[in-house]
LUMLORO-837733 format. One record per atom (N, C-alpha, C, O): residue in three letters; y, z, x. Coordinates in steps of 0.001 Angstrom, whole numbers, plus 500000, padded with zeros to 6 digits. Each point is the difference from the previous one (the first is absolute). Layout:
residues N
ALAYZX/...
END
This chain:
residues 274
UNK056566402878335124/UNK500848500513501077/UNK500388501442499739/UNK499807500894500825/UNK500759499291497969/UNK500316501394499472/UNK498789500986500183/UNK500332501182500086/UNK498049498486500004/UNK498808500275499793/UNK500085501087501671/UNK500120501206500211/UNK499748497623500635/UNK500285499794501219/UNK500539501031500672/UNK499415500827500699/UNK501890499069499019/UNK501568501221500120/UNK499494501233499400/UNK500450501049500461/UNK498854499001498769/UNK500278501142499216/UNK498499501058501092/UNK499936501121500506/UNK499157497715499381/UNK498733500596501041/UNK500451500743501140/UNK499504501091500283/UNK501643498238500556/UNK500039500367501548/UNK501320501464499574/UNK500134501019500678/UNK500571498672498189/UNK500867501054500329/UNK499268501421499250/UNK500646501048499975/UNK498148498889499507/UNK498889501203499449/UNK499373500216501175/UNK499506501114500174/UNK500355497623501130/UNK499201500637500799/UNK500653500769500619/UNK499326500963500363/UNK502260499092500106/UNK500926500232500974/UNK499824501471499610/UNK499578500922500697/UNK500932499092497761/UNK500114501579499162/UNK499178500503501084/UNK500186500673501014/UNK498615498631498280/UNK498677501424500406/UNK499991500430501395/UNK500053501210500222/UNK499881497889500831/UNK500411500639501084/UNK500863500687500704/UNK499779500326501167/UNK501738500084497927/UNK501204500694500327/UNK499346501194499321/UNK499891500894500839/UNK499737499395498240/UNK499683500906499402/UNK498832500692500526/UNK499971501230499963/UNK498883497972500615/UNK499169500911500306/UNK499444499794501561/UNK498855500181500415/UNK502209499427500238/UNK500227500489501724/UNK501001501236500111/UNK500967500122499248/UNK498738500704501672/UNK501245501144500355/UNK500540499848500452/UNK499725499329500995/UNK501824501174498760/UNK501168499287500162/UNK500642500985501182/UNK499477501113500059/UNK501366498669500687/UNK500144501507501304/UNK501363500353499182/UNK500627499212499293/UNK499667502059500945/UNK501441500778499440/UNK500705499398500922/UNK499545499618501079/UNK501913500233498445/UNK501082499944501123/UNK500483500873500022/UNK500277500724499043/UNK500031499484502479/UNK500449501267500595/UNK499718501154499605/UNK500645500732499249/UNK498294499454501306/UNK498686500882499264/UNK500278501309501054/UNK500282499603501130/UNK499705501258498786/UNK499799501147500919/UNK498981501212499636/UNK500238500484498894/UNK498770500057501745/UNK499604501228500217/UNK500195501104500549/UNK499830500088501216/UNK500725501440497749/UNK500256501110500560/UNK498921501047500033/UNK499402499945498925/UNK500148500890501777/UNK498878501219500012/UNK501329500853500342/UNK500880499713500812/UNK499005501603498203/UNK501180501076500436/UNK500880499246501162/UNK500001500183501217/UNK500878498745497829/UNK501326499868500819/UNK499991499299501107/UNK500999499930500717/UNK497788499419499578/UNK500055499411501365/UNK499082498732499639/UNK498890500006499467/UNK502178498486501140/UNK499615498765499787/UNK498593499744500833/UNK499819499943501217/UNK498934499878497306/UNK498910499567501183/UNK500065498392500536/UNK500097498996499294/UNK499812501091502271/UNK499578498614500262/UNK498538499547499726/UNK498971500652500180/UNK501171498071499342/UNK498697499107500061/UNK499993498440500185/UNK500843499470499276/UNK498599499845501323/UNK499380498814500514/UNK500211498500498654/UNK500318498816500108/UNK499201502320498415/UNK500161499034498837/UNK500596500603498953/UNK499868501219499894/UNK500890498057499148/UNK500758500613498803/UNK499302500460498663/UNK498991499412499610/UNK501401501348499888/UNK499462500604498875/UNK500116498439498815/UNK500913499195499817/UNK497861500914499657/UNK500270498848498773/UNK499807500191499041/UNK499495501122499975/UNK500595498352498719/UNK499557500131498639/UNK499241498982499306/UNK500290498808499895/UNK498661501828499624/UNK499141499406499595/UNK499230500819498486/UNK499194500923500123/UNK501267498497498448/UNK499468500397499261/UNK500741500838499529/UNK499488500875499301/UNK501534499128500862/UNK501390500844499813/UNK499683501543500302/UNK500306500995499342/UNK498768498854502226/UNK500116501229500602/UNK500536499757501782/UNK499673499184500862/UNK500720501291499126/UNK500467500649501756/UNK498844499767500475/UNK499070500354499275/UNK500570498986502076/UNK498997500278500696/UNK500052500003501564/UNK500287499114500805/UNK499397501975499319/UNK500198500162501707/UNK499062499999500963/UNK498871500242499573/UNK501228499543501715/UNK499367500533501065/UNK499110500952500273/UNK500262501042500602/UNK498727498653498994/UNK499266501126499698/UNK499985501066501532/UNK500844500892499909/UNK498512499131501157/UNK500336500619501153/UNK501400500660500309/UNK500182501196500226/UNK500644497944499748/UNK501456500679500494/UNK500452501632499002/UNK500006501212500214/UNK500320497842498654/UNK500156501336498755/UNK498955500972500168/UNK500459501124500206/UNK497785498790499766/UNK499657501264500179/UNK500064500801500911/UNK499911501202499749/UNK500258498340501536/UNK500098500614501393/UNK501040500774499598/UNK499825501195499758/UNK501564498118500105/UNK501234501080499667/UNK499869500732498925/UNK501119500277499569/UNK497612500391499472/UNK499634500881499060/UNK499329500763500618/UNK499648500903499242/UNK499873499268502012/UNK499454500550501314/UNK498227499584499014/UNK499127500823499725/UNK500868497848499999/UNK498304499789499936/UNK499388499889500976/UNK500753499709500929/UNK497809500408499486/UNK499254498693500671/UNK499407498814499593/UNK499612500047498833/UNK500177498849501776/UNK499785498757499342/UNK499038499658501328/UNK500392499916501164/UNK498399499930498400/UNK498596499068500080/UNK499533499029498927/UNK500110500021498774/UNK499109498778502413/UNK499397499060499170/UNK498737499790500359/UNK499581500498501045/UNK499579498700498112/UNK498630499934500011/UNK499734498695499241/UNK500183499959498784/UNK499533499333501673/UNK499997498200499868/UNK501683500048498608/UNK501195499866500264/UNK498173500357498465/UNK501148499672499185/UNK500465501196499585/UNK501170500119499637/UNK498112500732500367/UNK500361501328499742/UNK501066500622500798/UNK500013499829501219/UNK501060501021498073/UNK501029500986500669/UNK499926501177499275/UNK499901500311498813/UNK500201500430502596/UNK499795501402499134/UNK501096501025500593/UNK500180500083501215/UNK500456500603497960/UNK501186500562500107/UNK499669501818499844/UNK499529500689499096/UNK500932499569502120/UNK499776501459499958/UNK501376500725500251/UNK501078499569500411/UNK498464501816499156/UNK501587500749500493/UNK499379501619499397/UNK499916500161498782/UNK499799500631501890/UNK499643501498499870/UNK498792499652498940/UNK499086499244500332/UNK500972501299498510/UNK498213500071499121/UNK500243498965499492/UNK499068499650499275/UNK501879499549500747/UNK500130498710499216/UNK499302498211500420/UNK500420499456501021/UNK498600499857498135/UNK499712499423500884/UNK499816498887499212/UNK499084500199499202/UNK501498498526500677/UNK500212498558498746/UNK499440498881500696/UNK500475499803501119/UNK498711499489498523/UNK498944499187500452/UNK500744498758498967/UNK500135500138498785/UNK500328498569502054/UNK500031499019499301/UNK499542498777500629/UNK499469500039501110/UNK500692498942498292/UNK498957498787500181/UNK500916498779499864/UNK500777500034499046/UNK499261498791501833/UNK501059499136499707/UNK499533499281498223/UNK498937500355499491/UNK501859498813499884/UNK499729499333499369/UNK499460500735498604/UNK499590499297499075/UNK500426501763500852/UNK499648500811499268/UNK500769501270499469/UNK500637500854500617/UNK499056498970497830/UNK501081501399499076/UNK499513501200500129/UNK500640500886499433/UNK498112499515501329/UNK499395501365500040/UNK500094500482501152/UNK499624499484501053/UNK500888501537498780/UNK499892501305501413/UNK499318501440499277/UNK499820500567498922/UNK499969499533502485/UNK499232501524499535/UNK500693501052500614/UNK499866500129501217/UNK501064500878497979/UNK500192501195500564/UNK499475500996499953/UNK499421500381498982/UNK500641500257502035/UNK498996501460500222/UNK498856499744499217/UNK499751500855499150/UNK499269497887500954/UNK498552500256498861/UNK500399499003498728/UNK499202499214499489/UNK501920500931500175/UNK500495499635499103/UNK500428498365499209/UNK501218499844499907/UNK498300499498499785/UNK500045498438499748/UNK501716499944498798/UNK500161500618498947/UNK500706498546501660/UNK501164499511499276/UNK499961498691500074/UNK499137499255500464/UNK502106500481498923/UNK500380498509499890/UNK501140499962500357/UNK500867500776499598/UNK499332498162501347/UNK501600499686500147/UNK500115498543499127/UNK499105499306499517/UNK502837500468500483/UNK500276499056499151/UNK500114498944500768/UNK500280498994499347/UNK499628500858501625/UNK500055498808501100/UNK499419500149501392/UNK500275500814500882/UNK498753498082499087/UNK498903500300500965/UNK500592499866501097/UNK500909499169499995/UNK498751501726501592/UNK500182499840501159/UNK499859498528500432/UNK499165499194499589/UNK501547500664501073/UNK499608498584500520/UNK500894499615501552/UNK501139500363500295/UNK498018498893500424/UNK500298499446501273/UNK500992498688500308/UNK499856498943499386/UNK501537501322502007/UNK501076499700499606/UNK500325499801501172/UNK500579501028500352/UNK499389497997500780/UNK500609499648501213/UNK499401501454501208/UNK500708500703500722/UNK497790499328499099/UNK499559501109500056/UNK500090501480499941/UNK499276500720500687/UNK501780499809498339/UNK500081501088499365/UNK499062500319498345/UNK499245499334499292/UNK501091501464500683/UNK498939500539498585/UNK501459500373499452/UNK500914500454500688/UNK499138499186497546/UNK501371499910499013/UNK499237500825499140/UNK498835499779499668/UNK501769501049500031/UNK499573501057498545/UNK500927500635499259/UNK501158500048500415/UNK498601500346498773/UNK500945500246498672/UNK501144501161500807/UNK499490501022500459/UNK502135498769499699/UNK500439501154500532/UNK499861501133499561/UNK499620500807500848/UNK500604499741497738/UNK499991501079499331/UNK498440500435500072/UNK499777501211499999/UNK498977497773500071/UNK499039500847500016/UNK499736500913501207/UNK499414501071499847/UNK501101498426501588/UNK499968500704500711/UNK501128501197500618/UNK499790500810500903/UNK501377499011498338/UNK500880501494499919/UNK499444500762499101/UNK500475501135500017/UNK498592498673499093/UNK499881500785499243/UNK499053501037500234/UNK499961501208499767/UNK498905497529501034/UNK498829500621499959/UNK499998501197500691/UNK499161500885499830/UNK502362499186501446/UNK500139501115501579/UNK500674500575499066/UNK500944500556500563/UNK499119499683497966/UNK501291500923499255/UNK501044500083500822/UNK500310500974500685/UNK500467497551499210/UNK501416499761500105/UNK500651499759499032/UNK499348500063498958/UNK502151499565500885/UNK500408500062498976/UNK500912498166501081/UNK500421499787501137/UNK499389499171497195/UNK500213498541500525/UNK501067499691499397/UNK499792500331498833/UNK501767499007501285/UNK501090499552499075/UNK500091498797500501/UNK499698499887501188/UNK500756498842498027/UNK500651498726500684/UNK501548499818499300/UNK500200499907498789/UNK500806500065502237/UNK501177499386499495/UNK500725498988501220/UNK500175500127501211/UNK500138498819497786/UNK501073499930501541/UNK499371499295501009/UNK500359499908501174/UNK498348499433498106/UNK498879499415501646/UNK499704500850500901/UNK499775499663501162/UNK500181501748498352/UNK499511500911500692/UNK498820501252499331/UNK500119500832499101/UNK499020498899501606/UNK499119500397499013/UNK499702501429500734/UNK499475499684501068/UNK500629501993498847/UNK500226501055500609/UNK498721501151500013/UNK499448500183498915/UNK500181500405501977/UNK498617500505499727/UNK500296501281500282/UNK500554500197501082/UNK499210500768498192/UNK499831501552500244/UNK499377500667500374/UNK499558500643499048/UNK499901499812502153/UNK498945500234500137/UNK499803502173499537/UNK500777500808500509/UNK498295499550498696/UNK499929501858499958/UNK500227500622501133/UNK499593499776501140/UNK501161501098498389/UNK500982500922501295/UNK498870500346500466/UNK499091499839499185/UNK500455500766502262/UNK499044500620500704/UNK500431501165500126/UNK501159500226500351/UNK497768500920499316/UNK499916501221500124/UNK498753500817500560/UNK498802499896499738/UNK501904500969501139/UNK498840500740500993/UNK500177501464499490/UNK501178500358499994/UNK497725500768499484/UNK500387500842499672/UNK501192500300499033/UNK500553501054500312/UNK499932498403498741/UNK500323499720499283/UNK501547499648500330/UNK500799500056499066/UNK499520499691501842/UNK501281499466500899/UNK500212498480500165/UNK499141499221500412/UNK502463500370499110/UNK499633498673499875/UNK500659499184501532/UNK501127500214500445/UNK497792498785500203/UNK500153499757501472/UNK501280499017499884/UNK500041499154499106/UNK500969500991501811/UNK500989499348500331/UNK499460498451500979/UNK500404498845499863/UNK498567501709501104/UNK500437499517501167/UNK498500500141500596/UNK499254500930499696/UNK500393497991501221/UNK499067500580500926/UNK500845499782501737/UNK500721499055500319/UNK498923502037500481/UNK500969500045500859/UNK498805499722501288/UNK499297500951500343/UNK500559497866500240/UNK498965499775500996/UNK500271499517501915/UNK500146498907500547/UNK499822502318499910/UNK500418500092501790/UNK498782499936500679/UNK499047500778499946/UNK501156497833500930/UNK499018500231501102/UNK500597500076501298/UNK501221499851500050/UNK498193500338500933/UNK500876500083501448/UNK498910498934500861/UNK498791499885499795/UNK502022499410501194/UNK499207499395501181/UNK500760500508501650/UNK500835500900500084/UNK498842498597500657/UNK499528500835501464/UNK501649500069499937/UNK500258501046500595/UNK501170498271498916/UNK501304500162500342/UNK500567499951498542/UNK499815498895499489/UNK500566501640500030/UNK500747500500498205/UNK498453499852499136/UNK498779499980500158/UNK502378499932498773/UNK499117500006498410/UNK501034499828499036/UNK501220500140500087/UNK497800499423498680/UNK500685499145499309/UNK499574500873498626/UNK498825500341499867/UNK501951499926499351/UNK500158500739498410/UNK500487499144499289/UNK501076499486500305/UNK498205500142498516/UNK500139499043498671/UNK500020500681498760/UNK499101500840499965/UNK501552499121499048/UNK499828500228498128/UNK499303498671499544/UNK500230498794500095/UNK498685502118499296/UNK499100498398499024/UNK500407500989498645/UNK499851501210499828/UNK500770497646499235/UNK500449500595498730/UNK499233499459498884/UNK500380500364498887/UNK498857499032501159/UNK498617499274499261/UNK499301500945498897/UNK499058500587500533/UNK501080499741498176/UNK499390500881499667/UNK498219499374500003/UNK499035500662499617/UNK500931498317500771/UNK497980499179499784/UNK500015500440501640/UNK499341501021500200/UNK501146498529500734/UNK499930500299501111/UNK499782501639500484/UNK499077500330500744/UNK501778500488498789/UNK500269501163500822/UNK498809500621499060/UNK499498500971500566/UNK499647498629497613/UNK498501500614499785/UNK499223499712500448/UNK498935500608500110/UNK501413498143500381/UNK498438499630500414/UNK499372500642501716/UNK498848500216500374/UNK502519499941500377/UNK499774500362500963/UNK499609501888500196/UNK499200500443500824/UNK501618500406498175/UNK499741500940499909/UNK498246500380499641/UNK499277500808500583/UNK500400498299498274/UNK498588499838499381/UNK499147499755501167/UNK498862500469500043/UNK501688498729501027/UNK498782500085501075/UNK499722500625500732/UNK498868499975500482/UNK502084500857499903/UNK500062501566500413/UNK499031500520499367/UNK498866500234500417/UNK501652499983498390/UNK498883501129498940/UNK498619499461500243/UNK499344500601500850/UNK500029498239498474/UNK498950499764500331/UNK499264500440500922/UNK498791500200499885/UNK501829499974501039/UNK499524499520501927/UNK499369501852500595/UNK499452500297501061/UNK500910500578497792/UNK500766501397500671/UNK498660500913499700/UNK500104501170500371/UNK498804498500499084/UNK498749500543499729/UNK499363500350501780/UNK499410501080500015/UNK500610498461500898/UNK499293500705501061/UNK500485500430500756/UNK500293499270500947/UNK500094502185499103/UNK501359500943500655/UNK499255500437500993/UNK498773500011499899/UNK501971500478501378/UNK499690500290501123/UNK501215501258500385/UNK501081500322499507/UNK497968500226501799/UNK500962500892500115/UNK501396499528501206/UNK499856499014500722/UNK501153501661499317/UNK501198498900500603/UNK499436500412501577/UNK499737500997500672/UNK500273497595499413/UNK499953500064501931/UNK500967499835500550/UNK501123500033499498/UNK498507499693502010/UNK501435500715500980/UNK500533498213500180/UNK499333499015500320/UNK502357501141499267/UNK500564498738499771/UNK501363499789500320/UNK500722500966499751/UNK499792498107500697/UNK501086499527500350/UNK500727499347499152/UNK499928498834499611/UNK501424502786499904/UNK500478499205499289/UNK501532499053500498/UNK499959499817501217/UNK501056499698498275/UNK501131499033500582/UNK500515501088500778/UNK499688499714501156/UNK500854501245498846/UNK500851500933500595/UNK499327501045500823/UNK500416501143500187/UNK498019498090500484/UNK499222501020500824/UNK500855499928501261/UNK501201499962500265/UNK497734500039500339/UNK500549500398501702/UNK499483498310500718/UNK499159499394499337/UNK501373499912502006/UNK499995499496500465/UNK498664499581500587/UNK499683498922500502/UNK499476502393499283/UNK498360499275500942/UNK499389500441498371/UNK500561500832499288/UNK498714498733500489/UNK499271499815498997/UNK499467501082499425/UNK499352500235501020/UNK500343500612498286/UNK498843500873500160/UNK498992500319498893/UNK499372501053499892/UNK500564497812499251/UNK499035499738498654/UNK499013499234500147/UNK499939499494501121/UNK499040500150497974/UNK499362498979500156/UNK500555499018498859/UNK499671498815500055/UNK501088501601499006/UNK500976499012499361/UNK501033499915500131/UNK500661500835500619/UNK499999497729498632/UNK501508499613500737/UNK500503499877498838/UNK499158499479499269/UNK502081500804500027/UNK500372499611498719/UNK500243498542499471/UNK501191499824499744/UNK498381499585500129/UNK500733498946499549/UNK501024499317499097/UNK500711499012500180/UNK499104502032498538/UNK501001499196498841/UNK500305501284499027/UNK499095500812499803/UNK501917499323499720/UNK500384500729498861/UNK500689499856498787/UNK501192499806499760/UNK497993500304499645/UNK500101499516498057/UNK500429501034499181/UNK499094500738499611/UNK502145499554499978/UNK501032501247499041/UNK499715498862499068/UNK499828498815500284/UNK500151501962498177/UNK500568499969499166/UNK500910500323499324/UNK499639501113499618/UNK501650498635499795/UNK501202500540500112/UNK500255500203498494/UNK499528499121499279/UNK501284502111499985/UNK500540499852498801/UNK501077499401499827/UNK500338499649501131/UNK500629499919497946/UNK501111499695500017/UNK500737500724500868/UNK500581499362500878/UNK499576502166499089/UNK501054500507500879/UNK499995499735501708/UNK500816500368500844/UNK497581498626499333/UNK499746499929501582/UNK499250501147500564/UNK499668500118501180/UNK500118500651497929/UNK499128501320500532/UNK498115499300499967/UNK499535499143499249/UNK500009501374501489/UNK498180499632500536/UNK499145500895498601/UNK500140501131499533/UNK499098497890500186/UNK499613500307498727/UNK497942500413500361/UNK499211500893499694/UNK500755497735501146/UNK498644500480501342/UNK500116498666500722/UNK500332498831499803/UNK499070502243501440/UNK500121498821501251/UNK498692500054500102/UNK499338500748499281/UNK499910498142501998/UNK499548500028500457/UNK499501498899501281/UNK500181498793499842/UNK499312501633501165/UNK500592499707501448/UNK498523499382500407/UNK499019500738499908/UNK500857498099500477/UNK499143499057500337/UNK499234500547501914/UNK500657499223500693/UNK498694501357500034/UNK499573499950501134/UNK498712499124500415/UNK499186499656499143/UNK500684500030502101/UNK499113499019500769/UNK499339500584501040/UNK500701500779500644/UNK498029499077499772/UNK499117500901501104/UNK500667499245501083/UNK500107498774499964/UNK500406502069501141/UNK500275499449501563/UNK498836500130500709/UNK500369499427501025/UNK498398500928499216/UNK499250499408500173/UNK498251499631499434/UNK499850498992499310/UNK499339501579500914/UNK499038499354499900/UNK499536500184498310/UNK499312499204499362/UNK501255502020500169/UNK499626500492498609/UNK500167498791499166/UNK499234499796499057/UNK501834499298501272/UNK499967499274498767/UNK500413500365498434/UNK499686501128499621/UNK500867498163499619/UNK500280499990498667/UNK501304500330499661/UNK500777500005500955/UNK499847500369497587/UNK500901500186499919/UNK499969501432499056/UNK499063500322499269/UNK502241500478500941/UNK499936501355499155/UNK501603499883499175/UNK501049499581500490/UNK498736500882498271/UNK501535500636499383/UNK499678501613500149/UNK499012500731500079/UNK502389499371499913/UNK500945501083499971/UNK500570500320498653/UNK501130499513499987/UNK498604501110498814/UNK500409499990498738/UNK501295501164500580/UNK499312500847500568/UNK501688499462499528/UNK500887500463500851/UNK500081501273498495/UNK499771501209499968/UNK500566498023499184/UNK500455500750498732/UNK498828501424499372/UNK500207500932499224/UNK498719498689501463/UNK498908500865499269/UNK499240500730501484/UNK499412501053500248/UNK500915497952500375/UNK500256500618501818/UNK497585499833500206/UNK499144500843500268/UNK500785497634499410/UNK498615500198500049/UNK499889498619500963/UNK500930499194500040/UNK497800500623500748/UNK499785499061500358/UNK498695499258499440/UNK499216500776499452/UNK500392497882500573/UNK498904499108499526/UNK499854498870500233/UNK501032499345499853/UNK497863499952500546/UNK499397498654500861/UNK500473498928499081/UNK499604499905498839/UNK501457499103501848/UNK500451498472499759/UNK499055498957499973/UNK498815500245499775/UNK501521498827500396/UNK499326498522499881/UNK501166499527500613/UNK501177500177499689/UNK498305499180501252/UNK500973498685500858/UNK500388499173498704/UNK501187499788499753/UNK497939499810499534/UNK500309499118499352/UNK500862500474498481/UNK500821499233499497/UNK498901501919499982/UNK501028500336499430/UNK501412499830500230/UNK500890499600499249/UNK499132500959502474/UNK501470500304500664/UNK500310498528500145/UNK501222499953500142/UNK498242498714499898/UNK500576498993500035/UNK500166499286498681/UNK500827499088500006/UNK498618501128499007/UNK500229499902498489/UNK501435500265499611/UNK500496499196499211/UNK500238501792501214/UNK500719500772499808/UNK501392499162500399/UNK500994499861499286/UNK498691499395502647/UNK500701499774500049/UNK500484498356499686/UNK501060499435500270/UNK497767500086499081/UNK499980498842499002/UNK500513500018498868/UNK500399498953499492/UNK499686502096499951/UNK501188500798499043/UNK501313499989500398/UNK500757499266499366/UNK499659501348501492/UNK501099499864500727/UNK500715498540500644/UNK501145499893500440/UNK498094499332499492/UNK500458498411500127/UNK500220499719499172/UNK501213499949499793/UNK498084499737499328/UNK500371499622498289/UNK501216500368499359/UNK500720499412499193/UNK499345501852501434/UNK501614500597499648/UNK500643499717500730/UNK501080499978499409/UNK499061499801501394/UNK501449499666501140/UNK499984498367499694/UNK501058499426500257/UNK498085499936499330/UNK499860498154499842/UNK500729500025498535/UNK500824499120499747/UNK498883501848499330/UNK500660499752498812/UNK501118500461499870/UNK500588499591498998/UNK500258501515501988/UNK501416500399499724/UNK499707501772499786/UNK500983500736500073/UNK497628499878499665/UNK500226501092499723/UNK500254501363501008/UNK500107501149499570/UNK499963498466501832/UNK500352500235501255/UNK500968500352500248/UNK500792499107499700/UNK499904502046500862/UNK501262500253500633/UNK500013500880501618/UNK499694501189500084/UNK500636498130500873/UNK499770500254501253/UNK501451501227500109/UNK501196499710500048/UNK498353501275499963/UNK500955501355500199/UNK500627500155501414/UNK501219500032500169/UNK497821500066500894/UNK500342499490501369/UNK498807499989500665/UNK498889500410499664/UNK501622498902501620/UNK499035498954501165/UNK500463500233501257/UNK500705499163500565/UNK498978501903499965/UNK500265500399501242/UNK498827499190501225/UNK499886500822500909/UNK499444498206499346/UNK499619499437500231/UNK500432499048500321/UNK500504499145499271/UNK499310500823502498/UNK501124498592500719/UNK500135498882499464/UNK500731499154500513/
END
């Protein structure tokens, strides 16, 4: 009987010990702001393991998959991992993590610290709160407060602060990328034209970057063909140049801009819009 007893309470062990257990009252911060998510951070292996998607998005990553494969991008940076498995490859590069990715009420769970680390953040836990830092962003060697983003429709417009330092690089970075086929500025309509039209572009959106003091560090101003030309143009306002968009950039961008207003990093300044 003792034989018996002693079997089932070695089996019990082993399974408390090596199932992951969820934190109580667990919270996630990115610079100061509670991320929401769907599932809780757990521990497993006496590491933190999170959400893999949610946390990198708010490091301003991208996240693609390819049957088991995820691959994590963000400017030249680019980490290839694999469920079920201790190896990723950065930039070329083959590592080991200490606890394999693995699949979780259909999310992907990975080591927390490996992925603050990897966006060079800085990671603390106290308190059931585990806090993420993300590197100050700097443009020209100025450090960004703020991204300050106004669009207008046919009656007001609406001005937002995204304070995201993953958000407000990644969006600046797609700018840069994008800015290789310059054109010369055509005739355009900007918000404060005249009543009949007289461009073949219409402005659509305007993206400041702000320093702490709120001063414009560089803007630049999104336009759309009114008619047949088609495509999209920026306005680098700051360097006073123009160069050919991608629709699909300009909606990248504002898939960026959801992510931030869904996670808290959003602040609606005003909404003159009925």
């Amino acid at each position: 009987m003792k034989k018996v007893f002693s079997g089932i309470f070695l089996a019990l062990l082993l399974i408390m010990t090596s199932s992951p257990t969820y934190a109580a009252d667990f919270h996630i911060k990115v610079d100061g702001v509670t991320i929401a998510s769907d599932v809780k951070p757990e521990v497993k292996s006496n590491r933190t393991m999170v959400p893999l998607r949610v946390i990198s998005e708010n490091l301003g990553a991208n996240v693609t998959w390819t049957n088991s494969q995820i691959t994590l991008t963000k400017n030249d940076l680019q980490v290839i991992l694999k469920l079920n498995s201790n190896k990723m490859v950065k930039n070329g590069k083959t590592e080991l993590l200490d606890v394999k990715p693995y699949m979780k009420n259909n999310r992907t769970f990975v080591p927390m610290r490996f992925l603050a680390e990897t966006f060079g953040s800085q990671v603390t836990y106290k308190n059931g709160t585990v806090t993420i830092e993300t590197k100050p962003f700097f443009i020209d060697g100025i450090k960004v407060k703020a991204l300050q983003y106004e669009y207008h429709m046919t009656l007001g417009g609406v001005v937002q602060q995204i304070n995201g330092n993953g958000y407000n690089e990644a969006i600046y970075n797609t700018f840069i990328k994008n800015n290789r086929n310059k054109v010369e500025a055509p005739a355009y309509n900007p918000w404060d034209s005249h009543p009949i039209p007289v461009g073949n572009y219409d402005k659509n959106a305007q993206y400041d970057f702000l320093d702490e003091e709120g001063n414009s560090i560089k803007r630049f101003d999104i336009y759309s063909s009114t008619g047949d030309l088609g495509g999209v143009l920026v306005h680098d306002t700051t360097e006073n140049y123009w160069y050919v968009y991608s629709d699909s950039s300009r909606l990248g961008i504002l898939q960026l801009i959801d992510n931030a207003s869904l996670n808290g990093f959003v602040t609606v300044i005003s909404n003159t819009v009925p």
